[in-house]
C-alpha positions in Angstrom: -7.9 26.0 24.7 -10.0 24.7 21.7 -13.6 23.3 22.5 -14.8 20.1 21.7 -17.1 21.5 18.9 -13.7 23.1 17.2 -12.0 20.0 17.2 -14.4 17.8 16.1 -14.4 20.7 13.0 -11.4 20.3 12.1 -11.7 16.5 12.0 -14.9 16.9 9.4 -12.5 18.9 7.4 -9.7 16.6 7.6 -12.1 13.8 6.6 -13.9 15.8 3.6 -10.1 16.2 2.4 -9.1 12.8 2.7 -12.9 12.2 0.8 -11.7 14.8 -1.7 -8.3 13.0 -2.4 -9.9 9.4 -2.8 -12.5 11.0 -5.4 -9.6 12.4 -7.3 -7.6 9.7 -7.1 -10.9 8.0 -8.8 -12.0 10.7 -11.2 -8.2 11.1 -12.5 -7.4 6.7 -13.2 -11.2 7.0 -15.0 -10.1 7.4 -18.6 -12.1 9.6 -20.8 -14.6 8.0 -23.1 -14.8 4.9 -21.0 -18.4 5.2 -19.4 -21.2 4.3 -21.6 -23.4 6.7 -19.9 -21.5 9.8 -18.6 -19.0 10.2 -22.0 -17.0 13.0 -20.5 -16.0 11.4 -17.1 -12.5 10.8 -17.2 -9.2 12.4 -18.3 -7.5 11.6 -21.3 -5.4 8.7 -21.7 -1.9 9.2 -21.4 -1.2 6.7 -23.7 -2.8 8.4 -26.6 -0.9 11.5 -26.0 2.6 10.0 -25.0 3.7 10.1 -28.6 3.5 14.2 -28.5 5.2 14.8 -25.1 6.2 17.7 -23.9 3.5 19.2 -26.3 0.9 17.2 -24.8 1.3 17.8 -21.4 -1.3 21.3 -21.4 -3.8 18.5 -23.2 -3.1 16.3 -20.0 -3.5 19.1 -17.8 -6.7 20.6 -19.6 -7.9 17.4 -19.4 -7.4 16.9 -15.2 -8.6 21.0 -14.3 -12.1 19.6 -16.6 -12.6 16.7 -15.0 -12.3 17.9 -11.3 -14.2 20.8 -11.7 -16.9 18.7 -13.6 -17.1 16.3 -11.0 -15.6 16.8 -7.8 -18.7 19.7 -6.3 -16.7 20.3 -3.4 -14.0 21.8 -4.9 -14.1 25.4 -7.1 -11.4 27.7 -8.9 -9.5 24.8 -9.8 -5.6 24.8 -10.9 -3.4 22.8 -12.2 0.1 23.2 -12.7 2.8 21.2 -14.1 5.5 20.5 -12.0 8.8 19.4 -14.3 11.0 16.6 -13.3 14.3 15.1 -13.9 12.5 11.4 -14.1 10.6 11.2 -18.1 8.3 8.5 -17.0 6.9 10.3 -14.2 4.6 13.6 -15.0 3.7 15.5 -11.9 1.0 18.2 -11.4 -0.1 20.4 -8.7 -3.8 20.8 -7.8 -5.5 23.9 -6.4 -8.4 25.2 -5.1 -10.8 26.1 -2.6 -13.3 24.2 -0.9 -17.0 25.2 -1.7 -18.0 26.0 2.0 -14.9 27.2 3.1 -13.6 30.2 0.3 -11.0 31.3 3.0 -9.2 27.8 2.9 -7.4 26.3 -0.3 -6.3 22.8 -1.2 -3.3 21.5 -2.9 -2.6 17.5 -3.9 0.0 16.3 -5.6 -0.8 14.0 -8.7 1.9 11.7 -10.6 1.1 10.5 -14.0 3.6 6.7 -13.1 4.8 4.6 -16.4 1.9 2.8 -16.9 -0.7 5.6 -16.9 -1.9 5.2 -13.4 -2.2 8.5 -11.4 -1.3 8.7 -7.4 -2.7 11.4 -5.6 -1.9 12.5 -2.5 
């Protein structure tokens, strides 16, 4: 039987995941050159690279790996794959990685690119 103290543990990491996924889902709708004071916060715009698809899709995905491990601190060794699909408006990727105070434990979150630019993580 788990104590208190190990349970309330795992809720702190449930939470700093959850914390994770809002921040990404921030970091990754921020387009790139679009803060007047921090110009590399962001990720490229789809809509500049849509006209060189599939080619542009290692830009894209360049573009997300920088941006988390620039500014998401809790998160190191980042990765992120492509995932194909069937659907051409839709652009999925797989995140990676481990968790800075925890190097045993990895993370994964699923990020769509949706028609219209917008990226869902979960």
């Amino acid at each position: 039987m788990r104590g208190l103290l190990d349970r309330l543990g795992t809720h702190r990491k449930i939470d700093m995941i959850e914390s994770i996924g809002a921040n990404l889902n921030v970091l990754l709708n921020s387009k790139l050159g679009n803060s007047g004071t921090v110009p590399d916060f962001g990720v490229i715009d789809f809509v500049d690279v849509v006209h060189e698809m599939p080619r542009s899709v290692a830009r894209l995905q360049d573009s997300i790996r920088a941006t988390i491990q620039n500014y998401e601190p809790r998160l190191k060794g980042v990765v992120v794959r492509f995932v194909p699909s069937d659907d051409p408006l839709r652009l999925t990727f797989e995140v990676s990685a481990r968790l800075v105070d925890d190097r045993k434990r990895s993370v994964h979150f699923d990020t769509r690119l949706e028609a219209g630019g917008r990226f869902a993580v979960t």
